[in-house]
C-alpha positions in Angstrom: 129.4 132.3 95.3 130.3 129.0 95.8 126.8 127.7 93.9 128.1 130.4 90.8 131.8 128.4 91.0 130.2 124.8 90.9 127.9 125.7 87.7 130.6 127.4 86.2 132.9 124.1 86.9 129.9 122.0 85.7 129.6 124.3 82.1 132.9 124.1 81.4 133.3 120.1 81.6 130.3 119.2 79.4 131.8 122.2 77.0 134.7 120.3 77.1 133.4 116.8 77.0 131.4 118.1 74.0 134.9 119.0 72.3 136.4 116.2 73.0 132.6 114.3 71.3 132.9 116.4 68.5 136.6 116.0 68.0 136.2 112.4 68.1 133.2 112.5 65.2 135.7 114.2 63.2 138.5 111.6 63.8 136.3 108.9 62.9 135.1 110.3 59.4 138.5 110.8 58.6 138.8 107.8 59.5 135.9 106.2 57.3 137.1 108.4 54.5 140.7 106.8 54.3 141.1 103.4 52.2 140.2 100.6 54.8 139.0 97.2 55.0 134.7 96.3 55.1 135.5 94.8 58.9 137.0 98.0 59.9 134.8 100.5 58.1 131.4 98.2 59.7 133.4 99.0 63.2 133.9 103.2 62.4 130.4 103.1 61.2 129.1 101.4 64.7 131.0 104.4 66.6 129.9 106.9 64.4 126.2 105.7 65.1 127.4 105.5 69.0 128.7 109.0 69.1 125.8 110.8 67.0 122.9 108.7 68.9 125.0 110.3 72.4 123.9 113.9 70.6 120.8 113.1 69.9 121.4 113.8 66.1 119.7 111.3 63.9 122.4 110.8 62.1 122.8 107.9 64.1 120.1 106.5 62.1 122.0 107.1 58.6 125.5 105.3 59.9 123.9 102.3 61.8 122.2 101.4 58.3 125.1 101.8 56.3 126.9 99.8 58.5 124.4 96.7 58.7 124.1 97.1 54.5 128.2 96.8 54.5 127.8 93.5 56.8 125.2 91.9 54.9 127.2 93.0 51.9 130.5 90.4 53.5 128.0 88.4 55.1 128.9 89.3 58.8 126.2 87.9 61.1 127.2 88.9 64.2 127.8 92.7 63.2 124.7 92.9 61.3 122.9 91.9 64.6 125.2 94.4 66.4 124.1 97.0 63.6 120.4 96.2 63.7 120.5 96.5 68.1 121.9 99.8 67.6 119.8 101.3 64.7 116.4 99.9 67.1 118.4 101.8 69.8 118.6 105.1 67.6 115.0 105.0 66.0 113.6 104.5 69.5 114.9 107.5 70.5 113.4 109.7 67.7 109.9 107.6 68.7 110.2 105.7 65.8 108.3 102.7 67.1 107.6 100.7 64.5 111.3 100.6 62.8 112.7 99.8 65.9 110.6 96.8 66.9 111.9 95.7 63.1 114.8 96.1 63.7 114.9 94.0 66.6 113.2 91.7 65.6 115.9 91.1 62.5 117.9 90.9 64.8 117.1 88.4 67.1 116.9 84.9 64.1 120.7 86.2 63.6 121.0 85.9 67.4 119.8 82.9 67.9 121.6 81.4 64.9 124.9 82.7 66.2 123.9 81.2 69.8 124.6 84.3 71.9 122.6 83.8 74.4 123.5 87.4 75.7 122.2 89.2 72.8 119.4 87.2 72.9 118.6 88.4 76.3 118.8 92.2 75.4 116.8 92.1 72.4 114.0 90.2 73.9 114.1 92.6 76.9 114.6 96.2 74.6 111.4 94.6 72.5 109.4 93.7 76.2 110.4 97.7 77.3 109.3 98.8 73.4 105.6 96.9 73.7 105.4 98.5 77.8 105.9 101.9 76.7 103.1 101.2 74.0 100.6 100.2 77.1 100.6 96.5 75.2 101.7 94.6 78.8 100.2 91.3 77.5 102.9 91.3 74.6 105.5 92.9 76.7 104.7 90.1 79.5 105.5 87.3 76.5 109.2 88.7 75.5 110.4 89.5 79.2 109.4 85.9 79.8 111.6 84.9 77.1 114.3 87.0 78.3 114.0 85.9 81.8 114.3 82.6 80.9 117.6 83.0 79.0 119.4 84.7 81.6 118.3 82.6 84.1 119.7 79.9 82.2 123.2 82.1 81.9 123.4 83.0 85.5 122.7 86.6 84.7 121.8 88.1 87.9 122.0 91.8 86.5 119.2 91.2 83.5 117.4 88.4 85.5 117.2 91.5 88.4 116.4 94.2 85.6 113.4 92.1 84.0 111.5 90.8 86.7 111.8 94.8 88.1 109.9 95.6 84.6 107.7 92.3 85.0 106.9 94.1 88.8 105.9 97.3 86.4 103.6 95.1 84.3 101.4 93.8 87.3 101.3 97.1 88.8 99.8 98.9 86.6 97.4 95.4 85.7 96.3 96.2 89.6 97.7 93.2 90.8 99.8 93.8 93.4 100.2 90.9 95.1 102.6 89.7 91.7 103.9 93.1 91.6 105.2 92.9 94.7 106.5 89.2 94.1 108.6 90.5 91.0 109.8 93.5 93.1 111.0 91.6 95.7 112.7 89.0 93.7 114.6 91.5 91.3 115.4 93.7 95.4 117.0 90.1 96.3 119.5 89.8 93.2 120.1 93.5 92.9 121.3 93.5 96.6 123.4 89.8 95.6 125.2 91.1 93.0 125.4 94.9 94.3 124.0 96.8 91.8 124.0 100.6 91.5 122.4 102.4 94.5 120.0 103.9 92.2 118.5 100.3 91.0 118.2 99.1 94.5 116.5 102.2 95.2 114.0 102.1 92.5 113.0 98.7 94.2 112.8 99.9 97.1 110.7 102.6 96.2 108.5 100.6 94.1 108.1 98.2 97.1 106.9 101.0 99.2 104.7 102.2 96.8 102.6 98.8 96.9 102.9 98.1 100.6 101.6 101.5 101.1 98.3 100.7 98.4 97.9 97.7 100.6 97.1 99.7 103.9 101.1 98.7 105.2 101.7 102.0 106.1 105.1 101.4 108.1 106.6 98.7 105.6 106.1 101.1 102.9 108.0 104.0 104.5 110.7 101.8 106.0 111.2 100.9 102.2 111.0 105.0 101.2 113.6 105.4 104.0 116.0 102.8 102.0 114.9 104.5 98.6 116.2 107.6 100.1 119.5 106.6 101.0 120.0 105.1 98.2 118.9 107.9 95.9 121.4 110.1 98.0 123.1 111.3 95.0 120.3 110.5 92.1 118.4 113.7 92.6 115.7 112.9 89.8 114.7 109.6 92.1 115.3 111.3 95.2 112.9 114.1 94.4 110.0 111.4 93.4 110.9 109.4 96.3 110.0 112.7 98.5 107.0 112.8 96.7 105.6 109.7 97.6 106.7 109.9 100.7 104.8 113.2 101.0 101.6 111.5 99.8 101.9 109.0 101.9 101.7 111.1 105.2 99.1 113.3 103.5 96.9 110.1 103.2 97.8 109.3 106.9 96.7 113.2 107.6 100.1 113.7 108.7 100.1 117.5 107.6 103.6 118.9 109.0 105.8 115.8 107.9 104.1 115.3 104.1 104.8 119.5 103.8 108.9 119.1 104.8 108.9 116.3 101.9 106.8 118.0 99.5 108.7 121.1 99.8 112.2 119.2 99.6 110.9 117.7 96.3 109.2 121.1 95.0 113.1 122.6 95.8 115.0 120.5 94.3 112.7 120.3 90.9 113.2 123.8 90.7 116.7 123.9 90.9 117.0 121.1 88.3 114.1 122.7 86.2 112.8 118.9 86.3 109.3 119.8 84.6 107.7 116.2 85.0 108.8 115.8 88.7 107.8 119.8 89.5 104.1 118.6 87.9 103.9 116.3 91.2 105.6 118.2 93.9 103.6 121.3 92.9 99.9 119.6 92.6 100.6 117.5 95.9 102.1 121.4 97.8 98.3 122.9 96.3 96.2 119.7 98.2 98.7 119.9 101.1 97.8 124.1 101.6 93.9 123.1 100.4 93.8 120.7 103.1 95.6 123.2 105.9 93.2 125.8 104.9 96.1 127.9 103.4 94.3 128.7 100.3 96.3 131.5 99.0 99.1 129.2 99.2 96.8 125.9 97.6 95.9 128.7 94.3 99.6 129.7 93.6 101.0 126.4 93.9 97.9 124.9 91.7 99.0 127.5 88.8 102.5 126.6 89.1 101.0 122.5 89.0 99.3 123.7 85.3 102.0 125.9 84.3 104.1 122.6 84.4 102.0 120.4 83.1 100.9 122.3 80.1 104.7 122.9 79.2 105.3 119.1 78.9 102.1 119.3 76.6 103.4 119.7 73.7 106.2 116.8 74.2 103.8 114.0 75.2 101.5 115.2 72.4 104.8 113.8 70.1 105.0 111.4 72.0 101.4 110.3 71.7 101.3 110.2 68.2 104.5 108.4 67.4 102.9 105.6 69.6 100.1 105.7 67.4 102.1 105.9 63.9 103.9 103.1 65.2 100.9 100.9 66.4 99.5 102.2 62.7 102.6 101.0 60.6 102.9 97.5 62.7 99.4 96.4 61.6 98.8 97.8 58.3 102.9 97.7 56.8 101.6 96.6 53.8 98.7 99.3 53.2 101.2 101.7 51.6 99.0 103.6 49.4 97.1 104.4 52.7 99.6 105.3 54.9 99.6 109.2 54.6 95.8 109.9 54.9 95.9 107.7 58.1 98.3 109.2 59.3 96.8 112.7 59.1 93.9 110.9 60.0 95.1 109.1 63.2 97.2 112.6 63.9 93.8 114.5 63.6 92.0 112.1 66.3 94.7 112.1 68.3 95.0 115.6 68.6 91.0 116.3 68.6 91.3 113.5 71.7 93.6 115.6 73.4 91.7 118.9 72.9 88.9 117.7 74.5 90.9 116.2 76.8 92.4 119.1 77.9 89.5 121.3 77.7 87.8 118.6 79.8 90.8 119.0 82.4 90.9 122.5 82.4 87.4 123.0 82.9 87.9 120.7 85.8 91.3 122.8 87.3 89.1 126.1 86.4 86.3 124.5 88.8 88.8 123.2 91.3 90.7 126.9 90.9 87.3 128.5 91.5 86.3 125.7 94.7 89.3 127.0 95.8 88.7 130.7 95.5 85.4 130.0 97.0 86.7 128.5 99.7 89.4 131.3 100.1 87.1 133.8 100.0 84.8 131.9 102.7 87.8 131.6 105.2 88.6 135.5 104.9 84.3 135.9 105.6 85.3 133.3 108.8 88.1 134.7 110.0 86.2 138.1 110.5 83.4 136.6 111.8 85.9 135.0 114.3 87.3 138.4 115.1 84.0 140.3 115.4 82.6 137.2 117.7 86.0 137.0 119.6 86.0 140.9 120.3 82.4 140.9 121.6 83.9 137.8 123.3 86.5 140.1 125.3 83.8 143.6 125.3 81.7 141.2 127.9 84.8 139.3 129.4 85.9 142.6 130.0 82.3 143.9 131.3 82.0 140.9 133.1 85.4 141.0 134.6 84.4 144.9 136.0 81.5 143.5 137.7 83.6 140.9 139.6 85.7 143.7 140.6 83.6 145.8 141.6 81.7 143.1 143.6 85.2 141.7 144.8 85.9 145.1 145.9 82.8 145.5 147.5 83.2 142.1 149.5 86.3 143.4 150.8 85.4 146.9 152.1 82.8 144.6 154.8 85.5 142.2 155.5 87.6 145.4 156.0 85.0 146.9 158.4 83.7 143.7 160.0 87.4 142.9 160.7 87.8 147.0 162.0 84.7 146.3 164.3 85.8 143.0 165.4 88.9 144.4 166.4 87.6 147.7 168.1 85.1 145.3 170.5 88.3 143.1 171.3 90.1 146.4 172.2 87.7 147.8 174.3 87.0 144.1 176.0 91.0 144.1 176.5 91.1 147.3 177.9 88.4 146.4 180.4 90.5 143.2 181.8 93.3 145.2 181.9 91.7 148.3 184.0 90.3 145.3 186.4 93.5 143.6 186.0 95.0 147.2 187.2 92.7 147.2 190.1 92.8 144.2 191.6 96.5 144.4 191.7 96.3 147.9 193.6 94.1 146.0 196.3 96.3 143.4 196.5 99.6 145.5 196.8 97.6 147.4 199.6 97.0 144.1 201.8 100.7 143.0 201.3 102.0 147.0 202.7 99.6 146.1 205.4 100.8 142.7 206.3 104.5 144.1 205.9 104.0 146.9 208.0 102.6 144.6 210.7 106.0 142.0 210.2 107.7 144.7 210.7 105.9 145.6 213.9 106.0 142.0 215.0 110.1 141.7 214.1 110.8 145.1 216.2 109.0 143.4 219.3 111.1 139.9 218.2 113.9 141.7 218.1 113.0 143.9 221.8 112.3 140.4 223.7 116.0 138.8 222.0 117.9 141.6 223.1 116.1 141.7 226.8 116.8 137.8 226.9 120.6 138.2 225.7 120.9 140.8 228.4 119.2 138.5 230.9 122.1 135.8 229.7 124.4 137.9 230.0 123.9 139.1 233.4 123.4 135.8 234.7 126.5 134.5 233.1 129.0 137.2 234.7 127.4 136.6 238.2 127.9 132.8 236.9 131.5 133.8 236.4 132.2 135.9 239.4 131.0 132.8 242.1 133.1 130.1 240.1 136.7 130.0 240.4 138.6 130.5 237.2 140.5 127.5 235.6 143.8 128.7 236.3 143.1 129.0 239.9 142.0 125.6 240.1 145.1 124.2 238.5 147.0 126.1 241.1 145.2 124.2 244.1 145.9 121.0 242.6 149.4 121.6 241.9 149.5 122.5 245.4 148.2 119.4 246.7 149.8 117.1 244.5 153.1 119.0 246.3 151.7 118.1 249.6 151.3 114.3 248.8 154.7 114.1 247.3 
């Protein structure tokens, strides 16, 4: 619901910035159509060519030459320069090459006879960006040189960054990557000096990465796709590339798992944006990712969606390819008017018999790589069900194999049992025996000690006979003892009586 709200929200402001374009158009030709001066009719012209080039309408074309015909007409240097930068600007657009590199080139003598060293920087750079598109680096190389030079001398760091970034492009793709990376890291420096926009920092970033990791520098080059990413944060066109590469790079590093979450994050979000250029390289690097993981169901869907995309941005590069060679064609051979039809038909005939074979050559290869991949689909199926046949005779004699243990472990414990029942029986009847003899020789015993008892007994009765006949004997002796010796008392008497006598 919320996803419904937010493209809803989106629809209705570029409606309404559209309005407020076309309402603005229609101001301006009112405008143009009133009574007004040749300085203020060259400035509606200049907006009219703004405002139709934003559209895409090449209408743009029309007012930015009827503008720099009014400033020749008054003699106005500086906006005939400013007319002839944005006409360049307009036929660019509609791939007219040649026209545009004229037109910058017109402009820059006026330029340079004026002294701004600005404008002079910009031209030299748009015609540097114009011969780079074209695949002519050498020529390119000779006006960003210029360029660089001139800002360099104005303290520029925003074009000084933005020209040695496309001087980085230049050596890249002339496989020299050590100046590559020199350029790259110059234009990161300034970009970061003068804080540019997230999204230029990031390019550099990524394009760092991108040569540290074709120099074997695998870590350097994802640290700097790490940075790309952040700064890409909300530039989901770079972000999504950025993925990319980072997907390739742990696919060359055999990193399966990690290069998949990227690749899949980039194939999402070219999707939802309906990005055809970027879903050509998420999609081809999901089909070698599922190729390589053996997933080959997977590898053939996402190789058709790879062709799909690529042969629906067929038709657009084929324009594109053929205004680059109209425009190479007009450059070198202006003056060959009477010829410049049949070439072109000519040239647009090659071109487009170059591409046909081309493109039968490539499909013949994605056909053979479709049908490798078949192939190889169909062999996995025939191994996995070799790999379940094997596996379940695999577990028929585990399982076979695992009865005859048992039944030998089984068998190993009945004879413990009955060795240990055995055993056990012998100690029992051994036990028994020491406790019968035990039995016995206690009976004996207890017999001898009743015997000696009885015969203490005996001897204590006669003990006992001879005390009492002694005590008796005592006795006897002590009351004759007794009766011949006078008693205490009576002695006491006599004495008393005597000690009377004395007295």
């Amino acid at each position: 619901m919320r996803v419904l709200v937010i493209y809803f929200a989106l629809m209705l402001i570029c409606e309404i910035t559209c309005a407020q374009t076309d309402k603005k158009i229609d101001s301006l030709l009112t405008e143009l159509h009133k009574p007004q001066s040749d300085t203020v009719k060259i400035k509606i012209l200049h907006d009219l060519g703004r405002k139709y080039r934003a559209k895409r309408n090449k209408l743009a074309i029309d007012y930015c030459e009827k503008a720099i015909a009014l400033s020749l007409k008054i003699n106005d240097k500086r906006k005939t320069m400013v007319g002839y930068s944005l006409l360049a600007s307009a036929q660019k657009d509609f791939y007219q090459y040649a026209s545009a590199l004229e037109s910058y080139l017109r402009a820059i003598p006026l330029a340079d006879e004026l002294k701004d060293k600005k404008s002079i920087v910009y031209l030299n750079n748009y015609i540097g960006n114009i011969y780079l598109e074209q695949k002519t680096p050498h020529k390119a190389m000779d006006y960003y040189t210029i360029a660089l030079r001139h800002a360099t001398d104005n303290n520029d760091a925003g074009m000084q960054a933005a020209i040695l970034n496309n001087m980085g492009i230049i050596y890249f793709d002339l496989k020299d990557f050590d100046k590559s990376l020199e350029y790259h890291l110059r234009s990161q420096k300034l970009k970061e000096g003068y804080k540019d926009t997230q999204t230029g920092i990031g390019q550099s970033y990524a394009s760092i990465g991108e040569i540290y990791e074709l120099r074997g520098d695998v870590k350097t080059a994802r640290e700097n796709y790490y940075k790309a990413f952040y700064a890409f944060r909300w530039d989901k066109d770079n972000y999504s590339e950025c993925c990319v590469s980072m997907g390739k790079s742990f696919l060359a590093t055999n990193e399966l798992d990690s290069s998949l979450k990227y690749a899949r994050k980039a194939f999402k979000l070219d999707s939802s944006r309906k990005t055809i250029p970027s879903l050509v390289n998420s999609a081809k690097l999901l089909s070698q990712l599922y190729e390589k993981m053996e997933r080959f169901d997977l590898a053939l869907a996402y190789h058709k969606k790879h062709i799909q995309a690529r042969d629906s941005i067929f038709n657009a590069e084929t324009t594109k390819g053929i205004a680059t060679k109209e425009m190479q064609f007009e450059f070198d051979k202006k003056n060959q008017e009477a010829q410049v039809e049949q070439a072109k038909k000519d040239l647009a005939y090659k071109y487009q018999k170059e591409q046909a074979k081309l493109i039968a050559e490539t499909e013949k290869k994605e056909l053979a790589r479709e049908e490798l991949l078949k192939r190889k689909q169909i062999e996995f199926r025939n191994q996995e069900e070799k790999n379940r046949i094997t596996s379940e005779k695999e577990k028929n004699e585990l399982k076979y194999r695992g009865d005859i243990l048992r039944k030998e472990q089984d068998n190993k414990t009945q004879q413990k049992l009955i060795y240990i029942f055995v055993i056990g029986f012998c100690l029992m009847i051994l036990l028994s025996f020491f406790i019968f003899r035990s039995y016995r020789l206690k009976r004996k015993a207890n017999i001898v000690i009743l015997e000696k008892k009885k015969e203490i007994e005996e001897q204590k009765l006669l003990v006992e006979e001879k005390n009492k006949e002694i005590t008796d004997s005592i006795h006897y002796a002590k009351r004759i003892q007794t009766a011949l010796i006078p008693s205490d008392k009576y002695i006491q008497r006599i004495l008393n009586d005597l000690k009377k006598e004395k007295s």
